[in-house]
MARBA-628008 format. One record per residue (C-alpha): residue number from 1; residue in three letters; x, y, z negated. Coordinates in steps of 0.05 Angstrom, whole numbers. Each point is the difference from the previous one (the first is absolute). Layout:
<atoms>
<atom pos="NUM" code="ala" xx="X" yy="Y" zz="Z"/>
...
</atoms>
This chain:
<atoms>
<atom pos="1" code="unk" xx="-472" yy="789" zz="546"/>
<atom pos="2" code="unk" xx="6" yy="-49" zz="60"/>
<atom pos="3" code="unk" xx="48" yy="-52" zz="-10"/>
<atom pos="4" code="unk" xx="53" yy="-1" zz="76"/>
<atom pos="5" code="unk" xx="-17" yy="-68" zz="37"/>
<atom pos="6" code="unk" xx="43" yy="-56" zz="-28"/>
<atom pos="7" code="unk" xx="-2" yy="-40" zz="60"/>
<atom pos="8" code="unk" xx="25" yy="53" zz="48"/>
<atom pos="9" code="unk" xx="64" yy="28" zz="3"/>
<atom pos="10" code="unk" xx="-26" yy="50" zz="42"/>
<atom pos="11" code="unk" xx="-6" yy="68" zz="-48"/>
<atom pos="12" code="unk" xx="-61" yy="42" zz="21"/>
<atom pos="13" code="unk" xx="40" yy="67" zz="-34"/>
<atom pos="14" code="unk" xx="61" yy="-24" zz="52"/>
<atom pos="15" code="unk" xx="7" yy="58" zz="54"/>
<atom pos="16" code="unk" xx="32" yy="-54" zz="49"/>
<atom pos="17" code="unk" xx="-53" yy="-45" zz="-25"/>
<atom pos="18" code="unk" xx="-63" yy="49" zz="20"/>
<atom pos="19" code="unk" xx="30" yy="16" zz="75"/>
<atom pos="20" code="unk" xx="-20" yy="-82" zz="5"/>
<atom pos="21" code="unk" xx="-68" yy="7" zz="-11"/>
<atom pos="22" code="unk" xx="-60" yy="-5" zz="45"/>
<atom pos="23" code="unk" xx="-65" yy="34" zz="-11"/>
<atom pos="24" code="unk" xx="-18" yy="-41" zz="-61"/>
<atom pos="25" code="unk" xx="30" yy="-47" zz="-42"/>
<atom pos="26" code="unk" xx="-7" yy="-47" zz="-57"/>
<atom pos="27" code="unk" xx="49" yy="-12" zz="-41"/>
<atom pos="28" code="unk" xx="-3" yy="-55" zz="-54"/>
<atom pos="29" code="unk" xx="-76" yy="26" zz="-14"/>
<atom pos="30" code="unk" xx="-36" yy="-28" zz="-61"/>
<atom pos="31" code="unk" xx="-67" yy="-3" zz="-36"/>
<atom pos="32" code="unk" xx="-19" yy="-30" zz="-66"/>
<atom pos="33" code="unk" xx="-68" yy="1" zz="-39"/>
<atom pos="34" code="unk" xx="20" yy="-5" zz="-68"/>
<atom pos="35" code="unk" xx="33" yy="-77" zz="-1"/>
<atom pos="36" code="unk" xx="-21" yy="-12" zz="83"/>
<atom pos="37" code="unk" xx="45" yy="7" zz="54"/>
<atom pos="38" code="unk" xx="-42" yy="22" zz="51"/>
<atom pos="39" code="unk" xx="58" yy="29" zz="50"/>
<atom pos="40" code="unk" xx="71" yy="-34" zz="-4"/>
<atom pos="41" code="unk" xx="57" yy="37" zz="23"/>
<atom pos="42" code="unk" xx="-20" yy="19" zz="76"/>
<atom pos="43" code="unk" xx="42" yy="25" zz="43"/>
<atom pos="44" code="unk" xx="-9" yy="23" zz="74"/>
<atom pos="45" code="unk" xx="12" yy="54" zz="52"/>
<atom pos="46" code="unk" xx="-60" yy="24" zz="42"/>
<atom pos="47" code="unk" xx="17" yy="30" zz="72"/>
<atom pos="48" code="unk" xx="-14" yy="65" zz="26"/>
<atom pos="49" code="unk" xx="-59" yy="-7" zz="40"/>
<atom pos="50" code="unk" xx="-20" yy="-62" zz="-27"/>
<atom pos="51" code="unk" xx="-74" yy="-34" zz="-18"/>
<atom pos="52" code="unk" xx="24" yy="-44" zz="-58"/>
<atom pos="53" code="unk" xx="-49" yy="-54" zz="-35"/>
<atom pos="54" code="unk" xx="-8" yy="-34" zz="-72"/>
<atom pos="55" code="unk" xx="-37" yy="-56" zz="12"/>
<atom pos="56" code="unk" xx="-13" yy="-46" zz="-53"/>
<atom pos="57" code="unk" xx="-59" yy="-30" zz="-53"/>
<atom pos="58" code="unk" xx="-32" yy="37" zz="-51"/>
<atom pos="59" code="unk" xx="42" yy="11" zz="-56"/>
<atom pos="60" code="unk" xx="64" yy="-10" zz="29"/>
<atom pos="61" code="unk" xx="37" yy="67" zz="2"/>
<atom pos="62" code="unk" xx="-11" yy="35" zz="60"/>
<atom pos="63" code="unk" xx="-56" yy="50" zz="-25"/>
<atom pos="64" code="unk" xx="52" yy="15" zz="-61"/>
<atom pos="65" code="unk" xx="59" yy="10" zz="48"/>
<atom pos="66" code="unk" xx="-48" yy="57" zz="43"/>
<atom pos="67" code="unk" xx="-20" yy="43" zz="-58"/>
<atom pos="68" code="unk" xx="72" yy="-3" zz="-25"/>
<atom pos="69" code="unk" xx="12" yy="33" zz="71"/>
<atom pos="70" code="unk" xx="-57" yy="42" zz="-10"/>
<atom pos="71" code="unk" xx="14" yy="20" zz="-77"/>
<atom pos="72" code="unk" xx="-65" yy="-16" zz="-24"/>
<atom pos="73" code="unk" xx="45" yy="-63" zz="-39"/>
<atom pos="74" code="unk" xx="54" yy="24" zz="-39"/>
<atom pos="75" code="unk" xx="68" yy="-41" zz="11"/>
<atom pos="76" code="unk" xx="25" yy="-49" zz="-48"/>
<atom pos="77" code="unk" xx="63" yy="-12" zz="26"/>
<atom pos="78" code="unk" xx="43" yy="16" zz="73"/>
<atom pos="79" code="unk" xx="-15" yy="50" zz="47"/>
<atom pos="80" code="unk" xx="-45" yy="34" zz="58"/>
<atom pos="81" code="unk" xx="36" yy="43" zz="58"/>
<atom pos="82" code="unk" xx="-30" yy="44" zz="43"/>
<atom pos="83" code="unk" xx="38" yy="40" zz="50"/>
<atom pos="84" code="unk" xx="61" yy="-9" zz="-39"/>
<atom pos="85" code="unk" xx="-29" yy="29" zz="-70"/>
<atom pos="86" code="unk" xx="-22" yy="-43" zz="-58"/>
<atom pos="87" code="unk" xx="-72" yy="13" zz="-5"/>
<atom pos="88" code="unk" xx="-12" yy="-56" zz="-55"/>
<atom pos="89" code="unk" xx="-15" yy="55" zz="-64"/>
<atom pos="90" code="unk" xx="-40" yy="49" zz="54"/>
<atom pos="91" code="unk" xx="-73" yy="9" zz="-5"/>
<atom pos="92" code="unk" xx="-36" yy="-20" zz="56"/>
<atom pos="93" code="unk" xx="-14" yy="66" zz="32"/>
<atom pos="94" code="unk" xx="74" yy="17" zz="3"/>
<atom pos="95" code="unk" xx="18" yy="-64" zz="44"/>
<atom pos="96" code="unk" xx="-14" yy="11" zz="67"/>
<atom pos="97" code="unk" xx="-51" yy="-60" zz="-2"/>
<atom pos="98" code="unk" xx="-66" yy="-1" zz="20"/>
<atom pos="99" code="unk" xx="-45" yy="-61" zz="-18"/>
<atom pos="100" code="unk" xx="-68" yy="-33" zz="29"/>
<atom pos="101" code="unk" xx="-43" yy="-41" zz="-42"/>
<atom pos="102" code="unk" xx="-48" yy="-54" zz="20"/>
<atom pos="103" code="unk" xx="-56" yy="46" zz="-27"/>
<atom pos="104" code="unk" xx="9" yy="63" zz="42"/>
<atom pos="105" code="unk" xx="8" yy="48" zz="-59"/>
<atom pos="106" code="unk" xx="-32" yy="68" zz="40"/>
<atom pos="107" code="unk" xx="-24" yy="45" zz="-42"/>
<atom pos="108" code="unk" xx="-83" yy="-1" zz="12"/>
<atom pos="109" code="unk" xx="-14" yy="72" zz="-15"/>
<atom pos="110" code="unk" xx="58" yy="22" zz="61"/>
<atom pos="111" code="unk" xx="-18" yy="-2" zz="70"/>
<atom pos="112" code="unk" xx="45" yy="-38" zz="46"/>
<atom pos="113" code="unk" xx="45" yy="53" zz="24"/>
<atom pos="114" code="unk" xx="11" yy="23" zz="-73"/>
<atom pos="115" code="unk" xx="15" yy="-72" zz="-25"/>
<atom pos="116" code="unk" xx="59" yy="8" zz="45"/>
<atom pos="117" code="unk" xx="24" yy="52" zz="-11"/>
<atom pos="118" code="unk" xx="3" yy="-6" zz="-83"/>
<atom pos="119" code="unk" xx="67" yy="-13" zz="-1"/>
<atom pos="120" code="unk" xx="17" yy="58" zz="40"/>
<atom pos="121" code="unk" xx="-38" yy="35" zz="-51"/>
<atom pos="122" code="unk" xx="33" yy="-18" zz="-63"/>
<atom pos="123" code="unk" xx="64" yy="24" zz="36"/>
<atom pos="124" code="unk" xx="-32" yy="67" zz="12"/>
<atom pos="125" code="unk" xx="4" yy="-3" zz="67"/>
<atom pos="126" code="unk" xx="-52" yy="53" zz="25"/>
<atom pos="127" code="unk" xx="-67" yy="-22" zz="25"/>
<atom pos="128" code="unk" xx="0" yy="16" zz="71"/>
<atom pos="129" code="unk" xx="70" yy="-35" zz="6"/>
<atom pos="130" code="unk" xx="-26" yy="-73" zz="-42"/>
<atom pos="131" code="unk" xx="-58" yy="4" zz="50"/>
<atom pos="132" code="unk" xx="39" yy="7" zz="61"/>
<atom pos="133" code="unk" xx="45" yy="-62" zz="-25"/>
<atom pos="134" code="unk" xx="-60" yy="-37" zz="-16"/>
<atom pos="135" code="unk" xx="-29" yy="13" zz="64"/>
<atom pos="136" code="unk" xx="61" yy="-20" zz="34"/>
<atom pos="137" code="unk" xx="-3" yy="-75" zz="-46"/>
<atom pos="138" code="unk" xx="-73" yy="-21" zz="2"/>
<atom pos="139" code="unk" xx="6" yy="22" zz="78"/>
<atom pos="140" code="unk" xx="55" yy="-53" zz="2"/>
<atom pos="141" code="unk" xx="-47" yy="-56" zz="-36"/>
<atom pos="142" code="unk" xx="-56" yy="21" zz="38"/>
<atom pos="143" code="unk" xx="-40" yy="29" zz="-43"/>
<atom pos="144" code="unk" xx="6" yy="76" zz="27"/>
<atom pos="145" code="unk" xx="-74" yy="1" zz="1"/>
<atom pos="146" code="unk" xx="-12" yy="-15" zz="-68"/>
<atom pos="147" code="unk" xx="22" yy="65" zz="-36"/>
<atom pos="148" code="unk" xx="-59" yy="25" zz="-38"/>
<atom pos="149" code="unk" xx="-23" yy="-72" zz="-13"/>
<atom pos="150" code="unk" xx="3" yy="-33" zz="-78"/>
<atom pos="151" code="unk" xx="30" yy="-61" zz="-17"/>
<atom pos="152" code="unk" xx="-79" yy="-38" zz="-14"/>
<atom pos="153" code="unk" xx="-15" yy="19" zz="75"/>
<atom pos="154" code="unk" xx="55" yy="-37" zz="26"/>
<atom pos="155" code="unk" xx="12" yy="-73" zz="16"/>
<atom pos="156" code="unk" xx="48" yy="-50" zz="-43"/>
<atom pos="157" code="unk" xx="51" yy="4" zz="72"/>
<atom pos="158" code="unk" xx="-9" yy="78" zz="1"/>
<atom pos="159" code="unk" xx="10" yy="11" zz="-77"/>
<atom pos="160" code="unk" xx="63" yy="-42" zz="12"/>
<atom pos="161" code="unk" xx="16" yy="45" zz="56"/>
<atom pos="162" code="unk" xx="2" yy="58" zz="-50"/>
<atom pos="163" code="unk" xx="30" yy="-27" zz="-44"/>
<atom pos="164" code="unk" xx="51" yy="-21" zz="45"/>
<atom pos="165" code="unk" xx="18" yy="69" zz="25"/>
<atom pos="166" code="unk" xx="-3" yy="34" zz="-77"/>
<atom pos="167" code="unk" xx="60" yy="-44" zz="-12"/>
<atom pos="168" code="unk" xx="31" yy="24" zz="67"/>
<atom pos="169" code="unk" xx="-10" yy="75" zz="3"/>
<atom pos="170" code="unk" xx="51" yy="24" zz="-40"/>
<atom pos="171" code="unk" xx="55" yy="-41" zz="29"/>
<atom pos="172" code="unk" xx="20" yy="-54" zz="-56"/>
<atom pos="173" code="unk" xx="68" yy="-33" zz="6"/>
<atom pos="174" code="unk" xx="-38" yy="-67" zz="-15"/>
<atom pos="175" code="unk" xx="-69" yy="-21" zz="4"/>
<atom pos="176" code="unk" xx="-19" yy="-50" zz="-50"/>
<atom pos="177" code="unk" xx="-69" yy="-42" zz="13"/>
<atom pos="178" code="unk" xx="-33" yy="-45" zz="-58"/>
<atom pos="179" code="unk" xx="-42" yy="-46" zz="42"/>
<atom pos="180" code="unk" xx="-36" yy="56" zz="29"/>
<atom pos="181" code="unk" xx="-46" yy="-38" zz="57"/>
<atom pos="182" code="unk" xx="-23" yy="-54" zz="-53"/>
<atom pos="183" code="unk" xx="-74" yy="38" zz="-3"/>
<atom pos="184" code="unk" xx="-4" yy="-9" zz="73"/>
<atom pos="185" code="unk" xx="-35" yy="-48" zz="48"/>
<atom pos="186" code="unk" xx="39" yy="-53" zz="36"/>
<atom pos="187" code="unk" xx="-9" yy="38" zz="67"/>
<atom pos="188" code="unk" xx="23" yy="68" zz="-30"/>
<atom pos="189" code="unk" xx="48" yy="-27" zz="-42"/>
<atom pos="190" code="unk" xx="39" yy="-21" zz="62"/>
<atom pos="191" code="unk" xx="-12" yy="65" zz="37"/>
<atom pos="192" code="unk" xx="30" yy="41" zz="-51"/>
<atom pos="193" code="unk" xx="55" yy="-56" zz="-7"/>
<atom pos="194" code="unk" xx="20" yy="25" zz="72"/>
<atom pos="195" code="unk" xx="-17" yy="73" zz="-5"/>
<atom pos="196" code="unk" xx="46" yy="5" zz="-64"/>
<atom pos="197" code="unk" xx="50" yy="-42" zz="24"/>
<atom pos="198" code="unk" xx="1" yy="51" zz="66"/>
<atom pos="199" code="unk" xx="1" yy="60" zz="-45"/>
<atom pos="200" code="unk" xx="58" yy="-23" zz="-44"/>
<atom pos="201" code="unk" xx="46" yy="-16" zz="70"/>
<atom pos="202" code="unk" xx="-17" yy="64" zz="29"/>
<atom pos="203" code="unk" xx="15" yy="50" zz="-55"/>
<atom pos="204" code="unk" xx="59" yy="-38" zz="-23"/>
<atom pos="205" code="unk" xx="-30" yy="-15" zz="-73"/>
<atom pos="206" code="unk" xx="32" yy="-49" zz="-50"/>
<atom pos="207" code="unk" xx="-58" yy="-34" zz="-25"/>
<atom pos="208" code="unk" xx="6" yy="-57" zz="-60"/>
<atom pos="209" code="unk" xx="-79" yy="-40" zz="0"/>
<atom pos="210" code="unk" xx="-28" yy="-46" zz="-51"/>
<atom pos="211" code="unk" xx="-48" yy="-57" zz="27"/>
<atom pos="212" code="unk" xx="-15" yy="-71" zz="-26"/>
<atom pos="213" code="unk" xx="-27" yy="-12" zz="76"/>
<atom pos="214" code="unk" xx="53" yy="-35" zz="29"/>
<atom pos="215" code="unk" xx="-26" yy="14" zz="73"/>
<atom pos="216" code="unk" xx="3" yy="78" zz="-13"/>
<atom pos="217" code="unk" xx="72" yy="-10" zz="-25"/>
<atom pos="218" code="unk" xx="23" yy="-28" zz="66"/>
<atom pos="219" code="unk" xx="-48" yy="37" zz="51"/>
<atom pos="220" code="unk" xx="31" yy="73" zz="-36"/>
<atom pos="221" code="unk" xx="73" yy="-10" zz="-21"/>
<atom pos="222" code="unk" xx="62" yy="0" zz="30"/>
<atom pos="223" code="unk" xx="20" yy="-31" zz="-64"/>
<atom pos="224" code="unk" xx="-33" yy="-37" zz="-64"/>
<atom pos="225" code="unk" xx="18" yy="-15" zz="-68"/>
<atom pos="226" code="unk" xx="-30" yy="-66" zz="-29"/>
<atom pos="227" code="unk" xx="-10" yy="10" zz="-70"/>
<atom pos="228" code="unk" xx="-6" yy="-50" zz="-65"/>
<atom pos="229" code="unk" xx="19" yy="-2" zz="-72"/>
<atom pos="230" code="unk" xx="18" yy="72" zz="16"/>
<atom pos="231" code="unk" xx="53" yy="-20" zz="40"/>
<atom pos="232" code="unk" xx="3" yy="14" zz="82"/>
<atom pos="233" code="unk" xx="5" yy="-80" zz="30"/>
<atom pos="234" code="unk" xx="18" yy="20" zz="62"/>
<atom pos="235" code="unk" xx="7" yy="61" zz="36"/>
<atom pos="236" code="unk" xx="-2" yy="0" zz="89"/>
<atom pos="237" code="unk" xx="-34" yy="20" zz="57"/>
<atom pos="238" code="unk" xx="-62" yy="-23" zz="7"/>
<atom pos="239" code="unk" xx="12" yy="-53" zz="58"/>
<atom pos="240" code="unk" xx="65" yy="-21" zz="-48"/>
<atom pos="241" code="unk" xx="-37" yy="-3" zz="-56"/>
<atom pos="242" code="unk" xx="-60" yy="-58" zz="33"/>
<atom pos="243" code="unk" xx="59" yy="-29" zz="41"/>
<atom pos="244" code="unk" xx="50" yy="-9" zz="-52"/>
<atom pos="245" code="unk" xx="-31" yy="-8" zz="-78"/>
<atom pos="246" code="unk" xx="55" yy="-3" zz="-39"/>
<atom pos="247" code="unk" xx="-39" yy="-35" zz="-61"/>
<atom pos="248" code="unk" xx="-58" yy="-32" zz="-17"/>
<atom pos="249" code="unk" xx="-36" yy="56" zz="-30"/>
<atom pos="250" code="unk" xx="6" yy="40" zz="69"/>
<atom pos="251" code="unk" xx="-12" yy="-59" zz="38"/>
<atom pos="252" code="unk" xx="-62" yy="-14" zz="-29"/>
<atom pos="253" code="unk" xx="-25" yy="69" zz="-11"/>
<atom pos="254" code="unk" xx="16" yy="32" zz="66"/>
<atom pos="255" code="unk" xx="-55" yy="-40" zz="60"/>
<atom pos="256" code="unk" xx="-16" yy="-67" zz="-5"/>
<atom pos="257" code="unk" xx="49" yy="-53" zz="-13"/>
<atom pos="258" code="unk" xx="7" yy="-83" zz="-6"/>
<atom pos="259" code="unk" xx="42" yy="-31" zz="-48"/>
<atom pos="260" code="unk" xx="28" yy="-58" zz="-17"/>
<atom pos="261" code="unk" xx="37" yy="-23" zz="-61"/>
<atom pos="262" code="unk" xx="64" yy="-39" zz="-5"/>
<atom pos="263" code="unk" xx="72" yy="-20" zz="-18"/>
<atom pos="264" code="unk" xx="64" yy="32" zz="43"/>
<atom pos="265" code="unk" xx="41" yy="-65" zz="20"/>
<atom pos="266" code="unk" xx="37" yy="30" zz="49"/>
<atom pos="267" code="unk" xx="37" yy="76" zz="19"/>
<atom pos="268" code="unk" xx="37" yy="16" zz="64"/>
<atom pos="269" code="unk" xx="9" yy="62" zz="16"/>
<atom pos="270" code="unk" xx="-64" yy="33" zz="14"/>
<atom pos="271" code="unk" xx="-36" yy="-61" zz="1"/>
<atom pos="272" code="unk" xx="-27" yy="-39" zz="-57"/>
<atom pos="273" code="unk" xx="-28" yy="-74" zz="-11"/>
<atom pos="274" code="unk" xx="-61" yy="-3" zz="-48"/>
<atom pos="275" code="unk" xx="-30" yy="-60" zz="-31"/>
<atom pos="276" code="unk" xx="-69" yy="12" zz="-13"/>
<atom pos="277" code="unk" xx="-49" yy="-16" zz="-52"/>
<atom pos="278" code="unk" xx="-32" yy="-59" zz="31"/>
<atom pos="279" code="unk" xx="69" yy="-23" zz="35"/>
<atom pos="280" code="unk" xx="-1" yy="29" zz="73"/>
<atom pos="281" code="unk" xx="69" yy="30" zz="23"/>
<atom pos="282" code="unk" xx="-1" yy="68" zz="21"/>
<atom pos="283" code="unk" xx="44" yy="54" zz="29"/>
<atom pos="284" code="unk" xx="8" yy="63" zz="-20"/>
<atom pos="285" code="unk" xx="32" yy="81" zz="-7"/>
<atom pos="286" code="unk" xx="25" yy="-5" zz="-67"/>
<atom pos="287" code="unk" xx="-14" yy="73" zz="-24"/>
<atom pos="288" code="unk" xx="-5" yy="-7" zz="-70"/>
<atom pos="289" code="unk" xx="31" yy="-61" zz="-21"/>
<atom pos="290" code="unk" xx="80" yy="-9" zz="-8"/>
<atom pos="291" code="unk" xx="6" yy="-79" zz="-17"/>
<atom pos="292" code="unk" xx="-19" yy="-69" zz="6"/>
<atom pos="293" code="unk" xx="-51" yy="-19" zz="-44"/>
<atom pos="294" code="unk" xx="-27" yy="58" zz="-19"/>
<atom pos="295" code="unk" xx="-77" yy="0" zz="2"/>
<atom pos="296" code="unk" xx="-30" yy="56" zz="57"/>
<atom pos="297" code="unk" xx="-75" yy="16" zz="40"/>
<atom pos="298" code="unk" xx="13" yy="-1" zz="67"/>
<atom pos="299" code="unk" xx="-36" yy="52" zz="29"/>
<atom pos="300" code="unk" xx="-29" yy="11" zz="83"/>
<atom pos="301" code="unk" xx="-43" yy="44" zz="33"/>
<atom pos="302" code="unk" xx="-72" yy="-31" zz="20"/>
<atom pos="303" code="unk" xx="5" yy="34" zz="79"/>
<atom pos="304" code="unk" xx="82" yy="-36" zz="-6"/>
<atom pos="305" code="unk" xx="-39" yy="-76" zz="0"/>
<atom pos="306" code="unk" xx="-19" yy="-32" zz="58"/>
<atom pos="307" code="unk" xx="-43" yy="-46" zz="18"/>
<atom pos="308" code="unk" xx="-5" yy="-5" zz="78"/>
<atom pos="309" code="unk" xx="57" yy="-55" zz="17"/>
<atom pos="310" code="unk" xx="20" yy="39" zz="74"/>
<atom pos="311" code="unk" xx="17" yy="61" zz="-40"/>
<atom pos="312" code="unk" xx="50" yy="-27" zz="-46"/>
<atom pos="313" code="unk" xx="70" yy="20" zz="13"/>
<atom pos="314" code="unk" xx="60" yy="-33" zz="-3"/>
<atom pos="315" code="unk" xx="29" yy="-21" zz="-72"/>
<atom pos="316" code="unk" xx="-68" yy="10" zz="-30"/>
<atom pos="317" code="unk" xx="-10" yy="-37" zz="-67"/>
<atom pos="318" code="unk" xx="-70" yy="-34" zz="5"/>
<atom pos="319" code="unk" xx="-45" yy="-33" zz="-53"/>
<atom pos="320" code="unk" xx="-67" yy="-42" zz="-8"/>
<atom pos="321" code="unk" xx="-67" yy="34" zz="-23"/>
<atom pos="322" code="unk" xx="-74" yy="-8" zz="-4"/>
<atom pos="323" code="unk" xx="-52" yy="51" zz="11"/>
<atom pos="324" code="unk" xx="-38" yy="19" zz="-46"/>
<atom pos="325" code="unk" xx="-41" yy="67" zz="31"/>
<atom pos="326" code="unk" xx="2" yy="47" zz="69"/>
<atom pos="327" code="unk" xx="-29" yy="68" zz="-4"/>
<atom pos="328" code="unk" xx="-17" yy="40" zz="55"/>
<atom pos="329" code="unk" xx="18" yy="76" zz="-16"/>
<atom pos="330" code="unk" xx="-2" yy="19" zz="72"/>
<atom pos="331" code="unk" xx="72" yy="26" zz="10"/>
<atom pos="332" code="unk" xx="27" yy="-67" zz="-28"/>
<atom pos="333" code="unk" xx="-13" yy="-55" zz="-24"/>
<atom pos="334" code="unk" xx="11" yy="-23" zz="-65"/>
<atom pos="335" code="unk" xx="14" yy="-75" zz="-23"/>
<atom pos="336" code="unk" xx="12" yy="-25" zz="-66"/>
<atom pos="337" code="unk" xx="49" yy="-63" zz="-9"/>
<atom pos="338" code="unk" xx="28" yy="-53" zz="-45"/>
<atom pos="339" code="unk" xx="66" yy="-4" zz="1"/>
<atom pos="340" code="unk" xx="50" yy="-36" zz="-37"/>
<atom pos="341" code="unk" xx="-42" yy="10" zz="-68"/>
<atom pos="342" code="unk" xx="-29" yy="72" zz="12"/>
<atom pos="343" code="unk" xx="-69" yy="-8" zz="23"/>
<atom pos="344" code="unk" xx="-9" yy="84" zz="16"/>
<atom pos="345" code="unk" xx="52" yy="-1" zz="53"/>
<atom pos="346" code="unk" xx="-18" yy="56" zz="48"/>
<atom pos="347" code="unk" xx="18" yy="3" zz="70"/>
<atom pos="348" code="unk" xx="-25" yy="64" zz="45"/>
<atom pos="349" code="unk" xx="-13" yy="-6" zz="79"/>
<atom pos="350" code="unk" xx="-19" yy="54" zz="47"/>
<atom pos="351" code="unk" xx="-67" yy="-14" zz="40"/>
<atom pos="352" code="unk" xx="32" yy="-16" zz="64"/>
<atom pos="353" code="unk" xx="-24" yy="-48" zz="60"/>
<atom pos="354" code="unk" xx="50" yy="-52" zz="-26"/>
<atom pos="355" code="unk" xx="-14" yy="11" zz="-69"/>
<atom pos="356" code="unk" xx="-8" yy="-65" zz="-41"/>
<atom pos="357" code="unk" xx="-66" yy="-16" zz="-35"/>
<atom pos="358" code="unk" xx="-3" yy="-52" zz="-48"/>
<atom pos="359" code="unk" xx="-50" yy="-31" zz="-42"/>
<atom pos="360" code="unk" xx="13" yy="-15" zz="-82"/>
<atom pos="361" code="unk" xx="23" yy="-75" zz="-7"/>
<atom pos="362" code="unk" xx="47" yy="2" zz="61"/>
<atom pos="363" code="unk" xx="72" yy="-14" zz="-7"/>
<atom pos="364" code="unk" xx="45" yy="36" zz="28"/>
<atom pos="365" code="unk" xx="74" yy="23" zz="7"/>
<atom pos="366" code="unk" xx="21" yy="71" zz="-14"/>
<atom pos="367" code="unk" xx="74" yy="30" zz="8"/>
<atom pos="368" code="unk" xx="37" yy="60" zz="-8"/>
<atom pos="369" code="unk" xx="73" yy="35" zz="13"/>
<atom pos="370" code="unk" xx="44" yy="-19" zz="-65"/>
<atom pos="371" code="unk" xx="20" yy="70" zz="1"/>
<atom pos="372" code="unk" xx="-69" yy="19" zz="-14"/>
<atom pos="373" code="unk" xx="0" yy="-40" zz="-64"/>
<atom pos="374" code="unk" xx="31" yy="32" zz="-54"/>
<atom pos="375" code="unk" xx="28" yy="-28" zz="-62"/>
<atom pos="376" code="unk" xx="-17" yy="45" zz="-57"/>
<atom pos="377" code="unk" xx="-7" yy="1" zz="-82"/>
<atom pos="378" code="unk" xx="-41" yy="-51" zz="-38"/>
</atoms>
């Protein structure tokens, strides 16, 4: 028998409690394998309506935490909520779930139509009435042409398609994805990134995604979990979540990032002095630090730095470095620094007409907005 969540006072068999909830939610949730932890006590609401991500590298939780949802992982400990019910003990095909997997998973011997419609099916709904649903779905991915087709005469994109409207054709209260474009092509891969993402708004679907591709995370959600240790680091928007790392795990796993290791000798406020490793003075947001002398990574954006004096603004902290490489990537251009010890400080330009160029060996002095320097764990 499940344990009830120990770090929520919140009681899932509470009437009061259950007219709070939201489509789904997690309450305390927890996996172990054998003596591993591999999910620790997570707890969060998903909206209505929402497109949801766990983000995070292998082995870190989030692929746990989705077949927990799913119920093809039992439950060690807390508690999964689905329109106000715990579904936690249910077998999968009693949830209300549907699930897409990387791999497609359509049944070869079924033409397309039929694939559909096999959910419809095991509900005994009658054939002429799955079809016309089925129609009505693969119409909506635009695949209405492809009813008498098999799954081996179809493309990667358009077995995806299928696959995308067998989980949507009999109406699931949530729609849970397991990295299901990772077989696909960079150019297809962001295709369906949009088309799903479309689909999802438009019918209103609550839809919880696993990815380790941090650019599919923030191109799809409206919000993202970063996962580690089985634990959700931070949880925002996507713009938030870039913006506004609130460690050094997200900082560093979410884009690129510089950092820069020191000593806090100074907090005001929201502003922070740090004395880094090779003696420079720098200010800073402190974010994740709470005293002097405590030992933190500064952390800022590459596209934050600059390196063209006439742009810097006011109050802009500013610092010596040497080039060591430009690259031309069309778009932008990328330079690679020394500064103040780190030798892969990255700065990112746009290709503009008064874009600087600069060849390895110069010196040169780069600045940036204090505010965009944030002061984060060790």
């Amino acid at each position: 028998m499940l344990s009830q969540p120990k770090t929520d006072q919140r009681d899932p068999n509470n009437e009061k409690w259950f007219a709070m909830t939201s489509d789904l939610e997690l309450v305390a949730l927890t996996k172990r394998y054998d003596d591993a932890l591999a999910v620790d006590a997570i707890s969060h609401r998903f909206k209505t309506g929402g497109y949801a991500c766990l983000l995070g590298p292998s082995g870190c939780g989030k692929t746990s935490t989705l077949r927990m949802i799913a119920g093809h992982e039992t439950v060690t400990d807390g508690a999964v909520i689905l329109q106000n019910k715990d579904i936690s003990l249910m077998p999968p095909a009693r949830r209300g779930t549907a699930m897409m997997f990387q791999n497609y998973a359509l049944f070869p011997h079924l033409n397309i139509i039929d694939n559909v419609a096999f959910s419809l099916k095991m509900k005994g709904v009658t054939r002429s009435d799955r079809h016309k649903k089925a129609a009505e779905i693969l119409e909506l991915v635009d695949m209405e042409t492809f009813h008498k087709r098999f799954p081996d005469q179809l493309s990667g994109g358009q077995q995806q398609r299928v696959a995308l409207a067998r989980a949507l054709v009999f109406e699931p209260e949530l729609v849970l994805m397991d990295e299901p474009l990772g077989a696909l092509d960079k150019q297809l891969r962001e295709h369906m990134q949009f088309e799903i993402t479309r689909l999802a708004h438009d019918l209103g679907i609550t839809v919880v995604y696993v990815t380790h591709d941090q650019t599919e995370a923030l191109t799809m959600s409206d919000r993202v979990a970063v996962f580690n240790d089985g634990r959700i680091q931070q949880l925002a928007p996507p713009a938030s979540l870039y913006e506004a790392p609130q460690n050094s795990f997200v900082a560093q796993f979410i884009g690129e990032n510089n950092t820069m290791e020191g000593i806090v000798t100074e907090i005001s406020g929201d502003k922070c002095v740090v004395k880094l490793d090779d003696g420079e003075l720098i200010d800073a947001k402190p974010v994740n630090v709470s005293k002097v002398g405590e030992r933190t990574r500064v952390s800022i954006r590459p596209e934050r730095v600059e390196m063209n004096k006439s742009r810097l603004q006011p109050g802009a902290h500013t610092l010596k470095a040497t080039v060591r490489e430009f690259i031309y990537m069309g778009d932008i251009f990328r330079t690679r620094l020394s500064v103040a010890g780190n030798d892969n400080f990255i700065i990112k330009t746009r290709n503009a007409p008064d874009a600087v160029r600069l060849e390895p060996g110069a010196e040169i002095e780069i600045g940036w907005l204090p505010q965009d320097c944030r002061a984060l764990d060790a």
